[in-house]
Kinemage of the C-alpha trace (Angstrom):
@kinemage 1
@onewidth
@group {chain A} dominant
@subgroup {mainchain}
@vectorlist {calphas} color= white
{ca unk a 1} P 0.000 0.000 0.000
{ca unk a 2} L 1.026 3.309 -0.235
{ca unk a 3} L 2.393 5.229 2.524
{ca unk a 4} L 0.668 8.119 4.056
{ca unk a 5} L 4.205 10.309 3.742
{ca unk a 6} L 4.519 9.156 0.110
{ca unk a 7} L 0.599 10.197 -0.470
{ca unk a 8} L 1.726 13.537 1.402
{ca unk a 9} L 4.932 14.326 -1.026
{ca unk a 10} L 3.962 13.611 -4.270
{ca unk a 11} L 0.145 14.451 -4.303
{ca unk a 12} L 1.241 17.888 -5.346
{ca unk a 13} L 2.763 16.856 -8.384
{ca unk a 14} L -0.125 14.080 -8.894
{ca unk a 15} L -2.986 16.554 -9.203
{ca unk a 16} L -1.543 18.103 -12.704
{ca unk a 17} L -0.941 14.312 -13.758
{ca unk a 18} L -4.977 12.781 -13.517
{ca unk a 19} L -4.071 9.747 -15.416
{ca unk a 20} L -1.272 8.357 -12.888
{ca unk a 21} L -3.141 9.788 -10.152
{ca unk a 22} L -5.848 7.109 -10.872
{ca unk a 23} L -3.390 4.088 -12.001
{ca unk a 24} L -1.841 4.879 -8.594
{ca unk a 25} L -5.681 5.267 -6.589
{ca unk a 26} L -6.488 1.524 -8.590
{ca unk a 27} L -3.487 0.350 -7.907
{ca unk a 28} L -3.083 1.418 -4.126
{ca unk a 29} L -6.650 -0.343 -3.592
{ca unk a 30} L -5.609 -3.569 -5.230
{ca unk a 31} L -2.769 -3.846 -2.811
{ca unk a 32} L -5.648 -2.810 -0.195
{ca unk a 33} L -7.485 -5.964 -1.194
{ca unk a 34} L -4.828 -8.511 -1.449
{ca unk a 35} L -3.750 -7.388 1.758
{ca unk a 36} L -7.221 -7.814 3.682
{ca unk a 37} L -8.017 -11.058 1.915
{ca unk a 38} L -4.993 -12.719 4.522
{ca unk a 39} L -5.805 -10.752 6.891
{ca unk a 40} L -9.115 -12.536 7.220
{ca unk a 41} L -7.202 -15.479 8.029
{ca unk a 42} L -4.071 -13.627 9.985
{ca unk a 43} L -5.993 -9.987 11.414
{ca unk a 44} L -2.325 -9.750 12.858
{ca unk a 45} L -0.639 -8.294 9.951
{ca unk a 46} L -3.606 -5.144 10.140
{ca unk a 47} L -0.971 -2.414 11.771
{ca unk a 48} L -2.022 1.205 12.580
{ca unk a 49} L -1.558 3.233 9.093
{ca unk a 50} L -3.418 6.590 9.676
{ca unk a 51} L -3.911 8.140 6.855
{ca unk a 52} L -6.897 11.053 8.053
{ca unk a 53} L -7.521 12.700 10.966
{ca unk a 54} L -11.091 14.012 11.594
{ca unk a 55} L -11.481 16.486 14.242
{ca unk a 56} L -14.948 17.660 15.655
{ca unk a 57} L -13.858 21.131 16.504
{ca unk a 58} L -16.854 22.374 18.088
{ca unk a 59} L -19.984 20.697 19.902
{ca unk a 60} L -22.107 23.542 18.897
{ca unk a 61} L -24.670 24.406 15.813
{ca unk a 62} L -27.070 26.709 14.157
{ca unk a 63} L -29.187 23.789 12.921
{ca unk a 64} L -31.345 21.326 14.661
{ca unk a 65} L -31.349 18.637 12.269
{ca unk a 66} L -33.853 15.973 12.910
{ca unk a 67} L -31.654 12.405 13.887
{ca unk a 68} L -28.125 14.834 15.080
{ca unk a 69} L -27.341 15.375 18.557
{ca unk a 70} L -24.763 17.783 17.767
{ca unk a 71} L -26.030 21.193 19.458
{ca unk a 72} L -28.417 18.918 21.766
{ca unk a 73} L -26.963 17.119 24.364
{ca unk a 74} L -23.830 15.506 22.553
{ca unk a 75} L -20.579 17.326 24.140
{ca unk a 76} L -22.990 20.437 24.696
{ca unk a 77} L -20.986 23.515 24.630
{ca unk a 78} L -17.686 21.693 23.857
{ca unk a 79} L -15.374 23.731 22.153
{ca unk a 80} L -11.580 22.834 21.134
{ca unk a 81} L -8.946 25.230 22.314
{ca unk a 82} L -6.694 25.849 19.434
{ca unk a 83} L -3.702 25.273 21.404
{ca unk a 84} L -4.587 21.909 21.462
{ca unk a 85} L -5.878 21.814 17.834
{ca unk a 86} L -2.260 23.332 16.722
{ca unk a 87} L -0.252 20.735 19.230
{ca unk a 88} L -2.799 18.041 17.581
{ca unk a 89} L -2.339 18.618 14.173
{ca unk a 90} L 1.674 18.675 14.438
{ca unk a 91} L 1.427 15.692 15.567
{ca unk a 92} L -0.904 14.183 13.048
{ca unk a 93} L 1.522 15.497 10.157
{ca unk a 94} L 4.965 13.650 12.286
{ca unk a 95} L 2.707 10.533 12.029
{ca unk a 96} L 2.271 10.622 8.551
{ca unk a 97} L -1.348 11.537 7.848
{ca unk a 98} L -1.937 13.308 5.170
{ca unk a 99} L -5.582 14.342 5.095
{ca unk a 100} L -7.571 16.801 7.775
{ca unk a 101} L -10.965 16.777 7.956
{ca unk a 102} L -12.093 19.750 10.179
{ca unk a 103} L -15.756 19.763 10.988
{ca unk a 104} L -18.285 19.820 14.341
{ca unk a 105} L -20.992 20.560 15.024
{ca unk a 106} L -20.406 23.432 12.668
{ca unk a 107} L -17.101 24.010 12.254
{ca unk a 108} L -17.710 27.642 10.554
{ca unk a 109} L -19.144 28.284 14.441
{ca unk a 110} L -15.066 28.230 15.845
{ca unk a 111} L -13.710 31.678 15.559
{ca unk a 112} L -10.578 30.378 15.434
{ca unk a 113} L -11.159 27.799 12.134
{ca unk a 114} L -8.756 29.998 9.845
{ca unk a 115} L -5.843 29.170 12.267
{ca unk a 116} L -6.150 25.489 12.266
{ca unk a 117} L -6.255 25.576 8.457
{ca unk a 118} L -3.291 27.639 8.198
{ca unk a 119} L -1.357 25.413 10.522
{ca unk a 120} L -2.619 22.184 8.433
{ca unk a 121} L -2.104 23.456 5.069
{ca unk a 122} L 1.474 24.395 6.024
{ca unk a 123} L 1.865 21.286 7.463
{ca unk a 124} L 1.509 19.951 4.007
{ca unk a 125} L -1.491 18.276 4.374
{ca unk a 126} L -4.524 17.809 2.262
{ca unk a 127} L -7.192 20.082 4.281
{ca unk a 128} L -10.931 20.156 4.001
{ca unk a 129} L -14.451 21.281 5.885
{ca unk a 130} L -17.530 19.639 5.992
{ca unk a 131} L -20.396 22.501 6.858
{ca unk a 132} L -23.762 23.142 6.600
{ca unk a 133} L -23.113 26.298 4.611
{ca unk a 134} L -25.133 28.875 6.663
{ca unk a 135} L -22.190 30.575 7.241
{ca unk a 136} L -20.081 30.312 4.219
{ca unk a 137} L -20.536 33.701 2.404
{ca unk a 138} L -19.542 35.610 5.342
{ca unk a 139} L -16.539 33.217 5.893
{ca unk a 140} L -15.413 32.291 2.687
{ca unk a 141} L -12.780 34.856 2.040
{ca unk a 142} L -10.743 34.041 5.422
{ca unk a 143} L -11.212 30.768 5.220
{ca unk a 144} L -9.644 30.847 1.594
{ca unk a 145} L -6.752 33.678 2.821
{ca unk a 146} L -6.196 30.357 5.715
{ca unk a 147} L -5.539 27.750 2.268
{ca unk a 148} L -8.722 26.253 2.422
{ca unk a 149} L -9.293 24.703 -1.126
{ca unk a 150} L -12.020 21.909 -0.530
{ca unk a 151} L -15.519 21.764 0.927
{ca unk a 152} L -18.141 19.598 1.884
{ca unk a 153} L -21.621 19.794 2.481
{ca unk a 154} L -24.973 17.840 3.223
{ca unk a 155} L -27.590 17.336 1.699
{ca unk a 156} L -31.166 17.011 2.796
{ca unk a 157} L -33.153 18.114 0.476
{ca unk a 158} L -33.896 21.877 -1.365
{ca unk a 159} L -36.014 24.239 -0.175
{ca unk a 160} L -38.993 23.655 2.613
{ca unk a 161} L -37.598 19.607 2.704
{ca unk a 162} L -33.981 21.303 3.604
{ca unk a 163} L -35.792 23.878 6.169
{ca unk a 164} L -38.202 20.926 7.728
{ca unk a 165} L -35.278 18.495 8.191
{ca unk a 166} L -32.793 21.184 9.595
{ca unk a 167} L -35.822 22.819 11.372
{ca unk a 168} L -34.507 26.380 10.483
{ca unk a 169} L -36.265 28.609 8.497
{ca unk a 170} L -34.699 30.593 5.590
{ca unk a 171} L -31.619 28.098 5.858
{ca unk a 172} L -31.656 26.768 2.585
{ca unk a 173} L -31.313 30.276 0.744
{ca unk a 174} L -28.188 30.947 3.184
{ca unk a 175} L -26.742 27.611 1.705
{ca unk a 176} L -27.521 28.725 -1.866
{ca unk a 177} L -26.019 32.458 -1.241
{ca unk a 178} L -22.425 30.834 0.251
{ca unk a 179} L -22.065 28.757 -2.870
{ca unk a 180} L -23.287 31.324 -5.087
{ca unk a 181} L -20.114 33.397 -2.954
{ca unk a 182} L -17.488 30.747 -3.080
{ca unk a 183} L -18.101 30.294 -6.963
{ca unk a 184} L -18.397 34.244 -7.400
{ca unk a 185} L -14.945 35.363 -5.923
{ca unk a 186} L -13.141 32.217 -6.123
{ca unk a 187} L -14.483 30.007 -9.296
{ca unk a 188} L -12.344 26.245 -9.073
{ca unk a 189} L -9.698 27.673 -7.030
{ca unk a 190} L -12.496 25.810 -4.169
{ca unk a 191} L -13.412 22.500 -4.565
{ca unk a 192} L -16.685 21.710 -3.586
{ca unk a 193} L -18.913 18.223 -2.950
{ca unk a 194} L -22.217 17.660 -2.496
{ca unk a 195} L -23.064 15.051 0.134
{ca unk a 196} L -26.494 12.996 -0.378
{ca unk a 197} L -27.133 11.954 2.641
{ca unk a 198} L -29.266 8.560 2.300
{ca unk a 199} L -31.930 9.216 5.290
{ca unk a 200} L -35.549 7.467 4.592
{ca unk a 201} L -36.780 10.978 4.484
{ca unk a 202} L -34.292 11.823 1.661
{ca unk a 203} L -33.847 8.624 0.065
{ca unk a 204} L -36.417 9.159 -3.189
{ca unk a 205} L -35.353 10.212 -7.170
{ca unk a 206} L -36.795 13.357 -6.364
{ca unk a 207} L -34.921 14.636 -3.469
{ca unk a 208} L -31.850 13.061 -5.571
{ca unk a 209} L -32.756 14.979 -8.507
{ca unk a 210} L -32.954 18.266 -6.453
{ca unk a 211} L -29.323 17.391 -5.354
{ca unk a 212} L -28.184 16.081 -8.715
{ca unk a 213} L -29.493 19.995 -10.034
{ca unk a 214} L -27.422 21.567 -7.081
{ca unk a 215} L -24.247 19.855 -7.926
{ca unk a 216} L -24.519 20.643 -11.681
{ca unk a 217} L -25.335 24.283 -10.842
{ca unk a 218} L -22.477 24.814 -8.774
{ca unk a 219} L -20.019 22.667 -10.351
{ca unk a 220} L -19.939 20.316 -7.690
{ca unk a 221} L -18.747 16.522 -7.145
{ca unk a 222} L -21.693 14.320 -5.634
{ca unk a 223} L -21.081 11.935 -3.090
{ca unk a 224} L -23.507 9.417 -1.399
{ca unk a 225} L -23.088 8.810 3.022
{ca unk a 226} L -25.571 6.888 4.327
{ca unk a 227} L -27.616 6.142 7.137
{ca unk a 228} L -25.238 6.309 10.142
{ca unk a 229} L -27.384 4.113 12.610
{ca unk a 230} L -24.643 3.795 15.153
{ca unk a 231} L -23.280 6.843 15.185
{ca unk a 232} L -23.247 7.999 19.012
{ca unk a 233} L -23.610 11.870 17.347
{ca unk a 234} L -26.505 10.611 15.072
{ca unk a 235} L -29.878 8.679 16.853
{ca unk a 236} L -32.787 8.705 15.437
{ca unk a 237} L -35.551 11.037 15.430
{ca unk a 238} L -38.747 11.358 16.689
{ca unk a 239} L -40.782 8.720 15.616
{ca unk a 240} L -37.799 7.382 14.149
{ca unk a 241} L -38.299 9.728 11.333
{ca unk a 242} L -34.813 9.035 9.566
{ca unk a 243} L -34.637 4.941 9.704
{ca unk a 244} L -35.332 2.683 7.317
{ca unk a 245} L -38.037 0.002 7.471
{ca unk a 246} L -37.907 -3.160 5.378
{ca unk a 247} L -40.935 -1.761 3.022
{ca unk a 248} L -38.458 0.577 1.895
{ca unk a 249} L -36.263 -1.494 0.069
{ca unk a 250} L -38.218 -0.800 -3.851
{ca unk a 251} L -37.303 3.046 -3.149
{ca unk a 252} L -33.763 2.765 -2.163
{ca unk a 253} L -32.960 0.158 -4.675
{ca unk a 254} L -34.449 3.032 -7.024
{ca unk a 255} L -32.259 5.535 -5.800
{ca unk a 256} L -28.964 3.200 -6.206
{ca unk a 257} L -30.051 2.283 -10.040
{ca unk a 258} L -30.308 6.140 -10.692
{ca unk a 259} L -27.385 6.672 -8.892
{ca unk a 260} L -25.373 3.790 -11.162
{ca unk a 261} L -26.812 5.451 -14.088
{ca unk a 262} L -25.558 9.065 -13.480
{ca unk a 263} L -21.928 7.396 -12.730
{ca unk a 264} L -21.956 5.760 -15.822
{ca unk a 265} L -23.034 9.214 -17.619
{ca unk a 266} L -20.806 11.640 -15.829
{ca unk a 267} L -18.098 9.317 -13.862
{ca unk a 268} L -15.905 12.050 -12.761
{ca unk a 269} L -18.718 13.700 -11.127
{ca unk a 270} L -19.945 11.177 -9.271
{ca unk a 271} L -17.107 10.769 -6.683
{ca unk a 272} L -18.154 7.060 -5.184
{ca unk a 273} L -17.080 3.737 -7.229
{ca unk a 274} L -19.761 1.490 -8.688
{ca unk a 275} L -18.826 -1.153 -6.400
{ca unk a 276} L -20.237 1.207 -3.095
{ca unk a 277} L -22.884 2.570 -5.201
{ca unk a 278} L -24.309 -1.025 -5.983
{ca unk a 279} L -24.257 -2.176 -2.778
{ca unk a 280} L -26.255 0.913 -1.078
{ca unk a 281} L -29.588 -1.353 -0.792
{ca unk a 282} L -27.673 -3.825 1.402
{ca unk a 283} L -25.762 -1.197 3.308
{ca unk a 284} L -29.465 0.488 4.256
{ca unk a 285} L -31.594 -2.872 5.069
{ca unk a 286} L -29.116 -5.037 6.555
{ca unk a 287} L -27.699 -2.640 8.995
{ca unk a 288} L -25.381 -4.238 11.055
{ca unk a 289} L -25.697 -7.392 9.074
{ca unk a 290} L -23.339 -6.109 6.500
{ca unk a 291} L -20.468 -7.427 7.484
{ca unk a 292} L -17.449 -5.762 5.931
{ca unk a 293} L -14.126 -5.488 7.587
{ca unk a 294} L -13.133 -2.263 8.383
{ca unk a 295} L -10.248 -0.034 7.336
{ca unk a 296} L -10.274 2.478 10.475
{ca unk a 297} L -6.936 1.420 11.051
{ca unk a 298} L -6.092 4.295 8.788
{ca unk a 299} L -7.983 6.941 10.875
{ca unk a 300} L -8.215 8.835 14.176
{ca unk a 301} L -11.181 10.689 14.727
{ca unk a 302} L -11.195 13.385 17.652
{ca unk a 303} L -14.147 15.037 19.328
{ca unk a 304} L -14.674 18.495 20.831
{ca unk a 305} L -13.685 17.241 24.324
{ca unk a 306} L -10.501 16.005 23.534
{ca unk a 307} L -11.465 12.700 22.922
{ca unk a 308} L -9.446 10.630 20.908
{ca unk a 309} L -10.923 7.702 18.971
{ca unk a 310} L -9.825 5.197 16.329
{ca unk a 311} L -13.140 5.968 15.001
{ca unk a 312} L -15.950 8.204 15.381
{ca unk a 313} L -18.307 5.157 16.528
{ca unk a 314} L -15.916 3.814 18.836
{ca unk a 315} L -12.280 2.048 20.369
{ca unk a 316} L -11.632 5.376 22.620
{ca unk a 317} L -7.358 6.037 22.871
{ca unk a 318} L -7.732 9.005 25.413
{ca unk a 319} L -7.645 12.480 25.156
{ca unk a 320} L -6.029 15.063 24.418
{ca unk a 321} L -6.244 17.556 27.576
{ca unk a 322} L -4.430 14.725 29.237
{ca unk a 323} L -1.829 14.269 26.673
{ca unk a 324} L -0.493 14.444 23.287
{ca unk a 325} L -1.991 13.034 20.022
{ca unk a 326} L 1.795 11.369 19.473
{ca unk a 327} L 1.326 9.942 22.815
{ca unk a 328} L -1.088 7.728 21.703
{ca unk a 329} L -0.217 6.025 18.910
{ca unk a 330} L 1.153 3.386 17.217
{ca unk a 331} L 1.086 1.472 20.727
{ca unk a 332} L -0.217 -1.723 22.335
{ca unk a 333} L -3.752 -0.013 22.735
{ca unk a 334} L -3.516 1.496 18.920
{ca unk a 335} L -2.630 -1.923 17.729
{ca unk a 336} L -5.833 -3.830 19.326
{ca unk a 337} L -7.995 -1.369 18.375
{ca unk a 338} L -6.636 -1.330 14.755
{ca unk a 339} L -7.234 -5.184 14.448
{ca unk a 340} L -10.485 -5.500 16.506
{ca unk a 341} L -11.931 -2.698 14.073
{ca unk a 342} L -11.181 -4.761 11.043
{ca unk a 343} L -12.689 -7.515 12.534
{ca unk a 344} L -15.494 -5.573 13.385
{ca unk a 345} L -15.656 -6.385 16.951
{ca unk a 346} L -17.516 -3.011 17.218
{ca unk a 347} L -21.533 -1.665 16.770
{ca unk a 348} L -20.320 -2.074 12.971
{ca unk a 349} L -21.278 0.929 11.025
{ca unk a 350} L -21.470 2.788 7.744
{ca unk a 351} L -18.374 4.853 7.956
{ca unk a 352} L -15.966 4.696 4.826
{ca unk a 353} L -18.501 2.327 3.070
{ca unk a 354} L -16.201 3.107 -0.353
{ca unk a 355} L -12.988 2.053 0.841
{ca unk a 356} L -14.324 -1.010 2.349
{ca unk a 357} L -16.282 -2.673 -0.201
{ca unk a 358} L -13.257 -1.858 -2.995
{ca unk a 359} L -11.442 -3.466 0.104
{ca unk a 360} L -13.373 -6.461 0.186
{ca unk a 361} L -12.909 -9.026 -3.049
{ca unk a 362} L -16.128 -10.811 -1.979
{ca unk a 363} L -17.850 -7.122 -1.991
{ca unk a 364} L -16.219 -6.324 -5.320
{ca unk a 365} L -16.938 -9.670 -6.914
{ca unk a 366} L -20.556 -9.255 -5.695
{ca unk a 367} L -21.092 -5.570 -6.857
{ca unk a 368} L -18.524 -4.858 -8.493
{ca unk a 369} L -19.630 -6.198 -11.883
C-alpha cells in the first residue's frame, strides 16, 4: 500500500498528472485488497496506518437537524482550544497523515477555524471542511486567505424539505447564497462536494434529482453517506423519522439504479465507485448485518472534548487535555484497536462504506460487476 508520507509528497505533483493519479488510486486499492483477503485469516498483519484525521472542533450548531445530537446534548458547549488543535495537528503530520478533515458541530461556528487551516495546510497536508453552509458567504474569504481549497456539504433536500429536516427557516437560501459566494470570488480555485445523505426521508429520485441539479449548478462533485445508525452523534428522530423500514427497500434500490446510471453518464462527477454505489440497498436494510471489515486502522477521529478515537463510533485512545496526540499512537492499545476494528468487533457501522467494499474481493466480486 502506499504510505501516508509518500501520499503527502507527491500528491502535489499528482494533481496536474490525472491519469497516474488514478493508475496509482487503482493500484493502491488492489494492494488494499490482497492485503485484507490474509488478513481474514491472519488480522495480525492489520498495523495502525493513519492516513486522516477528523477532528470535531466544536460541539455547537445553528441547525437542529432531525436524527443529530450535535447542538443537543452531545458534548454540549464543547469547544476545542486551538492550542490543542495546533499541538494536535503537528502531531498528526509527524505521524504521517496526510488528510484533515475539520468539521463539528459546525465548524464555521469556531472563531478560530482559519488558524487550524493555516497550521494544516502548512503542514503539508490535504485540508478540508464539511459545513452546513449557513455561514459560508460571510466566511469564505478568510477561510480561503487560511488555504482552504475543498468543501463539503450535506444534503437534505432543497427548499422547505432542507428547512423541515434542519428545522430552520430561511436556511436553505443561506446555503444557496455561500455557494453562489465561493463560486463568485473564487471560481475552481475551491473545490466543492455535495453530500447525499441517504436518510428514509431523503432517500427518493426526487430529493436526488434536487441534489443532482445543485451539484450541476455549482459545479460540484456528488457523493452518497448513508444512514449512520450507530453513530453515538446521530440517533434517530422522533418517531424514528430518519430509519429505514424493510418496506423501503423498492425506493432505495431506485435511488442506487439512478445513482449507477448518473456514474456511468458523468463518472468524474460522481465521486463514489460502482462497487459502493451497488451495494447501497444492502448497506441500508441489513444494517449491522453487512459485514465488511473495516479499514479504520487508517484513521483517528477526535471530538470536541478532547477525545481521541480510532473511530468516530468507537475504540476510545484518550484524550487530548491529558496528553499528546503522538502519545497515543502506534502502541499496544492502537494496535488492538486497529485489528479488533477490522474484525469488526464493534456496533459495525457505515463509515468509509467506499474504501471497504473496494477493500473487500467478496464485496467487489458481488457488486462490483
Amino acid at each position: 500500500m502506499i504510505s501516508s508520507r509518500l501520499m503527502r509528497a507527491i500528491r502535489p505533483r499528482l494533481d496536474s498528472h490525472p491519469r497516474l493519479k488514478r493508475f496509482l488510486r487503482r493500484a493502491d486499492i488492489a494492494a488494499s485488497r490482497m492485503h485484507h483477503s490474509i488478513a481474514e485469516f491472519f488480522p495480525s498483519i492489520i498495523r495502525p496506518a493513519p492516513r486522516q484525521l477528523t477532528v470535531a472542533v466544536t460541539a455547537a450548531c445553528n441547525q437542529r437537524c432531525i436524527g443529530c445530537r450535535y447542538g443537543r446534548d452531545f458534548m454540549v458547549g464543547e469547544h476545542l482550544p486551538l492550542d490543542l488543535a495546533l499541538d494536535l495537528l503537528d502531531d498528526a503530520a509527524a505521524a504521517g497523515i496526510n488528510r484533515v478533515r475539520l468539521f463539528g458541530g459546525e465548524p464555521l461556528l469556531h472563531p478560530e477555524l482559519p488558524q487550524m487551516i493555516r497550521r494544516s495546510t502548512s503542514l503539508g497536508m490535504d485540508t478540508y471542511i464539511t459545513t452546513n453552509g449557513v455561514l459560508l458567504k460571510d466566511r469564505v474569504d478568510e477561510l480561503h486567505a487560511a488555504g482552504l481549497r475543498w468543501l463539503t456539504m450535506g444534503f437534505y433536500g432543497a427548499g422547505a424539505q432542507h428547512e423541515a429536516y434542519t428545522q430552520r427557516p430561511g436556511g436553505y437560501e443561506r446555503v444557496v447564497a455561500g455557494l453562489e459566494a465561493a463560486r463568485a470570488r473564487y471560481a475552481a480555485a475551491i473545490e466543492l462536494q455535495l453530500n447525499f445523505v441517504v436518510l428514509r426521508p431523503t432517500c427518493n429520485l426526487e430529493t436526488l434529482a434536487a441534489a443532482w441539479s445543485l451539484a450541476r449548478r455549482f459545479d460540484m462533485f456528488l457523493h452518497v453517506d448513508i444512514h449512520g445508525y450507530s453513530i453515538p452523534f446521530f440517533s434517530d428522530g422522533p418517531g424514528d423519522e430518519v430509519a429505514f423500514r424493510p418496506e423501503d427497500r423498492p425506493v432505495v434500490q431506485a435511488v442506487a439504479d439512478e445513482l449507477v446510471r448518473l456514474k456511468r453518464e458523468y463518472p468524474q462527477r460522481v465521486s463514489d465507485s460502482m462497487t459502493l454505489l451497488r451495494s447501497i440497498p444492502d448497506w441500508v436494510m441489513k444494517g449491522a448485518g453487512m459485514r465488511v471489515p473495516c479499514d479504520a486502522y487508517e484513521l483517528i477521529w477526535v471530538g470536541a472534548n478532547g477525545v481521541v478515537q480510532l473511530c468516530d463510533v468507537y475504540f476510545p485512545l484518550g484524550n487530548l487535555h491529558e496528553r499528546r496526540l503522538r502519545d497515543m499512537l502506534f502502541n499496544k492499545k492502537h494496535r488492538r484497536a486497529c485489528r479488533d476494528a477490522f474484525q469488526l468487533r464493534c456496533p459495525n457501522c457505515t463509515c468509509k462504506v467506499n474504501s471497504r467494499v473496494q477493500k473487500h474481493a467478496a464485496s467487489v466480486r458481488r457488486y462490483g460487476r
